[in-house]
N, C-alpha and C positions, 0 to 999 in steps of 0.2 A: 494237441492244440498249439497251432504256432504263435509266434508273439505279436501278430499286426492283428487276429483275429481273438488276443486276449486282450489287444488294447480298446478294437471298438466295445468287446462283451464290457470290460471295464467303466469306458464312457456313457453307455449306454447305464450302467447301475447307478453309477453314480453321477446323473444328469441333474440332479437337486444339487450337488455340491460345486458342480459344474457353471452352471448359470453366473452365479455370483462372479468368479472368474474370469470368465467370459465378457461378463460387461464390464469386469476392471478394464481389459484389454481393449473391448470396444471402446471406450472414455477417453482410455490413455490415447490410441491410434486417431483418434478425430480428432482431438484438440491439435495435436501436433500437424495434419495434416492442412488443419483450417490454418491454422500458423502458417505452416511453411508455403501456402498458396500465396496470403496476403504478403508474406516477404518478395514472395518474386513474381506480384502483379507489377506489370510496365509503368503503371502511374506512381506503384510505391515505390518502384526500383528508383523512376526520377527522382524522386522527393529524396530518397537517402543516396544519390549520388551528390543532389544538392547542398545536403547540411551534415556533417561529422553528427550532431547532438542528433538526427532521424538514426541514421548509424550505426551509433555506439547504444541507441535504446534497442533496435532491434537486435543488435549481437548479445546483447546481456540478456535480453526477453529471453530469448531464444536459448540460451545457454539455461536460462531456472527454467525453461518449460523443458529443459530434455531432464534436469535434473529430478523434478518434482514425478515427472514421469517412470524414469528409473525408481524412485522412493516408493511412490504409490505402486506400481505395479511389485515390485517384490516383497511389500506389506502382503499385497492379496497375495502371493504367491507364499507365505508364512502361512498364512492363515490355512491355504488351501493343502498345504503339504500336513498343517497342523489338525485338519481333520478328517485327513487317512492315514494319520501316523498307526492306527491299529491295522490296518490293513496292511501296510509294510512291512509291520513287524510280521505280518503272518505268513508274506511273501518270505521273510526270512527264517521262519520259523521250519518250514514246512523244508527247506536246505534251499532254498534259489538265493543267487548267491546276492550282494548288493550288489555289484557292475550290471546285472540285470535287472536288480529292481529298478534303479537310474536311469536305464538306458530304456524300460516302456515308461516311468513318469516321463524322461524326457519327448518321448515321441507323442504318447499325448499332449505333453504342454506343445511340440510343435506343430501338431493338427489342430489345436485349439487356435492358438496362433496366427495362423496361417487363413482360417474361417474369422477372428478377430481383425486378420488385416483386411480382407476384403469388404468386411460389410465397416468396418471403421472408415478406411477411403471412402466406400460410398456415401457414408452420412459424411463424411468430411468436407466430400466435394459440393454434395448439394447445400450445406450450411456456409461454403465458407465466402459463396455469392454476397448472404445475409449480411454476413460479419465485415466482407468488402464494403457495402453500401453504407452501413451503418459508420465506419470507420470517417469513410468519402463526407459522411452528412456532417460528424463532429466538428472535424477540420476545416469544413466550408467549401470543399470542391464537389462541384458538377459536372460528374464524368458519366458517359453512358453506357453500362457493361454487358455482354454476351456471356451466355452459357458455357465459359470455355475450362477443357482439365488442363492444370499444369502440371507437365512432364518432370519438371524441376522439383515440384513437391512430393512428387510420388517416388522420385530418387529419394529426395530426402527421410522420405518417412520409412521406404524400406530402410534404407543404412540404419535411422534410428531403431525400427523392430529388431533388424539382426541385433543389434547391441542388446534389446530387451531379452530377445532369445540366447545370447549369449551369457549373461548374466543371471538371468533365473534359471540358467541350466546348471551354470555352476553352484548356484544356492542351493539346486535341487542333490546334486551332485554330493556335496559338502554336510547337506543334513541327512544323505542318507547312510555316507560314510561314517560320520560323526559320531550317529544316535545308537546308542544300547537297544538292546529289547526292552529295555525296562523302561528306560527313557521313551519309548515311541509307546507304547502301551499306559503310559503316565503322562504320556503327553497333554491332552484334553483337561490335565486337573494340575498344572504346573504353575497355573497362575493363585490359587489358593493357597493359604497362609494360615494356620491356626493362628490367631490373634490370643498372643498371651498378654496378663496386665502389662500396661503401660510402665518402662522404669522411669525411673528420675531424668534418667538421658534421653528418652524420647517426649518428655512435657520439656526437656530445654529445646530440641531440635523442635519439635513444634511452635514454640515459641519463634525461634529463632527464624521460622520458614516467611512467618508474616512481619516480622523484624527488621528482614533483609529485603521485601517487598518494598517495606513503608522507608525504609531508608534510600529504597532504589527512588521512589518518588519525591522523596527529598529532594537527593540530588540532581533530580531533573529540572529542579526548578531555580537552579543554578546554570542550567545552559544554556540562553538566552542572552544571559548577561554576560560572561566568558568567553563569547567566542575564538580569542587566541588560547581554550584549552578544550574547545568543542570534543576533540577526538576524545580525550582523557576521561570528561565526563562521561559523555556516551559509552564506550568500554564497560566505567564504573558502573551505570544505571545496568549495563546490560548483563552484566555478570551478577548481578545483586537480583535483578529480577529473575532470571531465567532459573537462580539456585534456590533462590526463596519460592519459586513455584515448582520447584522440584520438592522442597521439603515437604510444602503442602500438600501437594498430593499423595507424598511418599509417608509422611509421618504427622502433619496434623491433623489433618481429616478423620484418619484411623482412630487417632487422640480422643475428638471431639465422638465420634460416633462410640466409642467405649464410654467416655462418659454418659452419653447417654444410656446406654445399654444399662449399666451401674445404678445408675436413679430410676430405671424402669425395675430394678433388683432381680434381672435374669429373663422377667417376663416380656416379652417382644410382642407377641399376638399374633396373629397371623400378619396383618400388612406390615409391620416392621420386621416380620420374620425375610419376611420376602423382596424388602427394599433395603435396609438397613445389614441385617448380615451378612451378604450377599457380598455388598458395596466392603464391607472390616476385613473378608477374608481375600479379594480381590486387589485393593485400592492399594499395595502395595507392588503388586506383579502388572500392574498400570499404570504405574507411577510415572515412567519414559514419555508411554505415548501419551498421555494426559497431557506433562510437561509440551512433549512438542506441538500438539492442536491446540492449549494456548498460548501458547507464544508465537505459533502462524498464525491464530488466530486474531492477535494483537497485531500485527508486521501486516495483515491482508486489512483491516480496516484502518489502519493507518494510514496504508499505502495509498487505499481507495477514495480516503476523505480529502490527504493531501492535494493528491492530483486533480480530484473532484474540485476542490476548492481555488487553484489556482486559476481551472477553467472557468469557472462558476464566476469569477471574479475578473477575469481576464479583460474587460474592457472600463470595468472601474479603476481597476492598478493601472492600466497603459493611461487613463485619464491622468488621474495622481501622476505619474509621469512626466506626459505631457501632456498639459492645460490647453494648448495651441494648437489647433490643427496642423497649422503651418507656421514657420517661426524662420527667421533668418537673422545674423547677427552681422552689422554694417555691410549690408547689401544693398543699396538704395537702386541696382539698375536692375538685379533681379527680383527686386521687390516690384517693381513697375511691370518685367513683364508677365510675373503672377498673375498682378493686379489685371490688366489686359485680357491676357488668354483666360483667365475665369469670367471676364465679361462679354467677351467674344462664345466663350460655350453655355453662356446664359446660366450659370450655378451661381444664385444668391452667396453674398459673404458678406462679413464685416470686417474691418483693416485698421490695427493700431499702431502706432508708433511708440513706443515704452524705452526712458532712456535708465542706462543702467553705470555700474563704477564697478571697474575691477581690480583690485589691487590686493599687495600681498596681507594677510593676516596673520597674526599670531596668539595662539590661546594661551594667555597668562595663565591659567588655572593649572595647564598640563604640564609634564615632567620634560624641563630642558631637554632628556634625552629622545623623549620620543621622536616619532621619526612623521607622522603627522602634524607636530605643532604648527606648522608654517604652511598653509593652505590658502591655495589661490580664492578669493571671495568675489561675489557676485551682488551689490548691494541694490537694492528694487523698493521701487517708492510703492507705499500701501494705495496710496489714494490713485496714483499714475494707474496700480495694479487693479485697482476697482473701476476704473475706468474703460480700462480695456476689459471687462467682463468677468474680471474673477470675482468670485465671494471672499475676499480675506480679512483677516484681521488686522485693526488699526494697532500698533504696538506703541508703547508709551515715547514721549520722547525723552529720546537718550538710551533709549532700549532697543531691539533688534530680536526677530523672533527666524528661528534657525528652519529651513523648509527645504524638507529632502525624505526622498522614499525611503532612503536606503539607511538612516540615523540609525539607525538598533543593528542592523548589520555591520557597519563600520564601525560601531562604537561610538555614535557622536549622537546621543539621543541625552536630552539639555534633559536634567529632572530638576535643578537648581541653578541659580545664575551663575554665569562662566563671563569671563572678561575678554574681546579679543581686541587686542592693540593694531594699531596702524602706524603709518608713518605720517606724522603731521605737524604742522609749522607751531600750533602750540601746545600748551601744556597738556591740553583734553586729549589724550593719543589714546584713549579707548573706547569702547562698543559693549553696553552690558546684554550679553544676549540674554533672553530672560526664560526661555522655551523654546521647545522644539515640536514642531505638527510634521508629521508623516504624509508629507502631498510637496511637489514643486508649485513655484510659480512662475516658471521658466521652463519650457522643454530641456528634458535630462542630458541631452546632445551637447550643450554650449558648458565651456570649460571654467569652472570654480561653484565653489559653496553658494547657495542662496540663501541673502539672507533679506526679509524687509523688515523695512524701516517708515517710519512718519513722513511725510513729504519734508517738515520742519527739520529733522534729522538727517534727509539724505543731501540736503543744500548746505548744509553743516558743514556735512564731512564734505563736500565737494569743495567746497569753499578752503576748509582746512588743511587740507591732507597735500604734503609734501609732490611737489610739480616731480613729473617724472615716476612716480610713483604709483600711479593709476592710468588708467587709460578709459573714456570714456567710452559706453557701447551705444549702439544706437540698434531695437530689435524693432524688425517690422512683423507683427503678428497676424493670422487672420484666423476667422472663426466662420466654419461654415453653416450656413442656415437651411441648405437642406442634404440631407443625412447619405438619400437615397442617390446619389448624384459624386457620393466622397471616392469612388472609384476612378472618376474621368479628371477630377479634381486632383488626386495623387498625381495620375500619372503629368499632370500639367508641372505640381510643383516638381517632380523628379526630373522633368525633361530639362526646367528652367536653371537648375542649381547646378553647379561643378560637382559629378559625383566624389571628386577626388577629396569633398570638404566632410564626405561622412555625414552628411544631414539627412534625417531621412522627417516624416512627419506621422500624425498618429493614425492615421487610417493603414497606411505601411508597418508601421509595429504594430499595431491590434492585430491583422491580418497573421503577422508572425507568430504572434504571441497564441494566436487562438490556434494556428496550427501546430506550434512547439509543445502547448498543455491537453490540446487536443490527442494527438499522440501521445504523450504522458500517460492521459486517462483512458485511453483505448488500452494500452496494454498494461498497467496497472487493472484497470478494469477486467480485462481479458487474465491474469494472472489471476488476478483475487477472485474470481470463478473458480480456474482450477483449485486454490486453496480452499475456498467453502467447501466443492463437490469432494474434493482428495479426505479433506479434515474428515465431513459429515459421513464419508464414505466409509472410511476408517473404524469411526465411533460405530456407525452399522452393520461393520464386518462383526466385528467385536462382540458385540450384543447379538447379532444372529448367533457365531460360535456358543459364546452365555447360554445363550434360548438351546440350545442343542444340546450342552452340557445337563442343562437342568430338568430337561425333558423328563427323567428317571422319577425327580423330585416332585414334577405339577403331576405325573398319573398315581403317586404316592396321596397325594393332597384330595385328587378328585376318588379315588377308592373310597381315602375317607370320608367324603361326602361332600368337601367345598366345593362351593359353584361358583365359576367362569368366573360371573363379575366379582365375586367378593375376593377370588386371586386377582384379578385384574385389576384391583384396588393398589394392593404396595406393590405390580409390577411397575405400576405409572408412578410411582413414586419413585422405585429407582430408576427408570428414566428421564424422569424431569430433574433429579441429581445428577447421571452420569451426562446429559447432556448443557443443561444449564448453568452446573458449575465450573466449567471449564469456558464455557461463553461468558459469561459473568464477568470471571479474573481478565479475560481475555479484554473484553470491553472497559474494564477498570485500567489495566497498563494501556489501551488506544490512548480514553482520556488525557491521560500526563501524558504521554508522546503528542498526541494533538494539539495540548495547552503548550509546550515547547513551539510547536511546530507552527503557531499559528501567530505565535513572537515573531519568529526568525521571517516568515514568508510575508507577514503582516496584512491577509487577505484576509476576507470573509468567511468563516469555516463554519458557522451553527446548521444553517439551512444542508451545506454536504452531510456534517459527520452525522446529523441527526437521519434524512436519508442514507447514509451508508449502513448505519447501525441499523436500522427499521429492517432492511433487507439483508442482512447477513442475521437477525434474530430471526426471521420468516423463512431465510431458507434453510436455518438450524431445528428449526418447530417445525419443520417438512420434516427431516428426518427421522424427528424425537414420534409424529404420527405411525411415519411407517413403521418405526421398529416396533412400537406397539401394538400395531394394526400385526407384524407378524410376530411376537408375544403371542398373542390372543389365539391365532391361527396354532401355534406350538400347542396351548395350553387347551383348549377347545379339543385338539385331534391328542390328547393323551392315553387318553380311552382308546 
């Protein structure tokens, strides 16, 4: 029998062990192919010739989806080398040499392959239409698209296969070189562990696992406030969390489940036999990938709330922003022909006039050395401010309440009253700022601090404050009164202004903005897929190997008389362990990244993170079904 006709009899044997395989490859060859289309559709291609941030998202997308792809696929490919390791060994037993055993896995991994690339393109190409539209709808463009293959993505995805192939060859290569007979013949039971008592040093390292967790969240709740040591912390937390859920998986769990075993005094029963043991002599030879499906696990609903959230929020933040649709600072003639050409194209508005003082400040409170003490100010009457349509607050006189998006990011967020002086004719040369709100009263565009003041107070200081030393502003505002209509409106204000002044207005930055977070959350979204399906993929390689392994043990069980469901009782127990606890931890570090994260970006985040999390526990509880639906299937056909 020659070797092409021992590799089909082989595939065909082993066509159970195959399937799994199989679809790792199909999974892996689509996601990448739907990718690489929408990079080089003509509309995307514009958009990322337009902006470096489209750019620089799709090169780094791109770069973790080839990564996660290499990852996930030579996981299956462990898996899949790891349950014919007996078979190997027999190839070698029997005197074939390894360079041959090698050289038929690899030919089958290439005809697998090679049938994975084709039918992967094909669902790639018909879904990545989907993923086109859906992207187009996020971002707010109305393009109209045809059926069309791109030749550019099918380049790409072959070059990226060949690399697949090239590296699970050498995997294949390397473990068949590598391994003993003893080793491939003991392969299948490498992950078990006699579990002896617990010493003194594994109840410290247990201890120590949720120790290093609960410190890592400590120090999280320091970086918000730090941001000139943002990197240091972040480092800190992340080293502290990712060791401390190393511990845990690797030594407290073990810990805690010996304890239990100990209070039960030996006796397990049947469904602790079956969920609870299983879980002591394993949960150490897991310990790796545990650690790495939660901490992707954490980094994928992060990533997804984050982005979720800025989109989600995206035209409340641009509001806070800017208050004004349109805003001009001492423009009086292009403020007329606004005023005009919006009445000439019939778009309702209203038009204020809001005068302002800007001169130099300085924060008593802070350290002569700093380098922000001395900051340009922008002073706004409350009452001038409620006049022209905002909601604000009256601040006391002789007080000053500090209004800017960006306070907790700069470090200028008032929790106590702060002084700032001015330059003025008499004795009174200061401003007690008495608080800070997270919103403008001024489009973000025009140059110094906002801050209001009492109508009483801003005549004060106008009155007071040293000639030469300020400069009066005069802002012509409009607010437009119908919504549907802010498109014809923009482009009147953009035509009317010197682009050379950088003024843009907020129908123009919302539109930015929804397209900036919109792409965010398409490929954060797009990514945090691959992580679920990779992660939950993973946990159900895993557990099928389990269910294969222990096949010997459930026709043991049903000889002696147990019936289906009352094993099927602690096998769902140790599913809803090996899969829930790793979700769990994983959802607890989002949390405190979230609670950071929702400081720093200052958006909306309940209504995302809660949707994120709903959907990453439902498509986790997908998984934790099937694997039990094929439990059940192992344990039913043991007989």
């Amino acid at each position: 029998m020659n070797t092409q006709k021992l590799v089909l009899r082989s595939m065909r044997k082993n066509i159970k062990m195959y399937y799994l395989y199989f679809f790792a490859m199909i999974f892996s060859i689509s996601l990448y192919f739907i990718f690489s289309t929408l990079q080089n559709d003509q509309t995307v291609v514009e958009m990322v010739q337009a902006s470096m941030n489209f750019s620089t998202a799709f090169q780094i997308a791109g770069i973790l989806l080839i990564l996660i792809t290499i990852v996930f696929t030579m996981y299956a490919t462990g898996i899949f080398i790891r349950r014919r390791s007996q078979e190997i060994g027999l190839y070698q037993l029997i005197g074939l040499s390894k360079a041959w055993v090698a050289r038929v896995l690899i030919l089958e991994h290439i005809i697998l392959g090679l049938g994975a690339l084709l039918i992967g393109t094909l669902v790639g190409a018909l879904l990545s239409r989907l993923f086109l539209i859906l992207f187009m709808n996020i971002i707010g463009l109305e393009v109209t698209f045809g059926l069309t293959f791109s030749g550019q993505a099918l380049i790409q995805t072959l070059a990226v296969f060949t690399c697949l192939i090239a590296v699970t060859s050498l995997q294949i290569i390397l473990t068949v070189y590598r391994s003993t007979l003893l080793q491939l013949f003991q392969a299948n039971n490498q992950n078990d562990h006699f579990v002896k008592r617990p010493s003194i040093v594994s109840g410290i390292l247990g201890l120590a696992g949720l120790s290093l967790i609960g410190f890592g969240y400590y120090m999280s709740t320091f970086i918000a406030y730090n941001a000139d040591l943002l990197i240091y912390f972040m480092l800190i937390v992340l080293a502290s969390t990712i060791l401390g859920t190393y511990l845990v998986f690797h030594t407290t769990i073990s810990w805690i489940l010996y304890v239990f075993r100990k209070k039960q005094n030996g006796n397990l029963g049947l469904y602790n036999s079956l969920s609870v043991a299983p879980l002591m002599h394993r949960m150490k030879g897991h310990a790796n990938s545990l650690t790495l499906i939660t901490i992707l696990s954490a980094m994928t609903i992060t990533m997804i709330s984050l982005s979720y959230s800025l989109y989600y929020s995206t035209e409340k933040d641009v509001r806070l922003a800017m208050p004004f649709d349109f805003a001009v600072e001492n423009m009086p003639e292009e403020a007329a022909l606004i005023k005009s050409s919006l009445e000439d194209e019939q778009i309702p508005f209203e038009q204020y006039q809001v005068d302002a003082i800007r001169f130099d400040g300085v924060w008593a409170d802070q350290d002569p050395n700093v380098a922000n003490r001395h900051r340009k100010t922008m002073l706004f009457s409350a009452e001038k401010m409620a006049q022209a349509g905002l909601d604000v607050e009256r601040p006391q006189d002789g007080e000053a309440i500090y209004q800017s998006t960006r306070a907790v990011i700069e470090g200028m967020e008032v929790s106590s009253p702060k002084e700032l002086q001015y330059a003025s004719n008499d004795e009174d040369n200061s401003l007690t700022v008495s608080k800070s709100k997270l919103e403008n009263v001024m489009n973000y565009r025009f140059h110094g601090d906002q801050l209001l003041v009492s109508e009483e107070t801003f005549e004060k200081i106008r009155e007071n404050i040293q000639e030469g030393a300020y400069e009066i502003l005069s802002f012509e505002v409009f607010h437009l009164l119908d919504t549907t209509k802010s498109g014809a409106a923009s482009d009147i204000f953009l035509t009317s202004v010197d682009s050379g002044e950088f003024i843009t207005d907020f129908y123009s930055e919302h539109e930015a903005s929804r397209q900036t977070f919109g792409l965010l959350i398409f490929i954060a979204g797009f990514l945090g897929l691959v992580f679920i399906l990779s992660t939950g993929s993973i946990l159900y390689f895993k557990q099928m190997t389990e269910a294969e392994q222990e096949k010997t043990h459930y026709r043991t069980l049903r000889q002696l008389g147990f019936q289906v469901n009352d094993m099927m009782k602690g096998i769902i127990r140790k599913q809803l362990f090996v899969y829930l606890i790793p979700l769990g931890i994983g959802l607890t570090h989002a949390a405190f990244a979230l609670n950071v994260g929702s400081i720093l970006i200052a958006a909306s985040m309940l209504t995302p993170i809660i949707i994120s999390m709903l959907a990453y526990i439902v498509i986790y509880l997908m998984f934790t079904v099937v694997t039990i639906r094929y439990y059940k299937s192992i344990v039913t056909n043991a007989l």
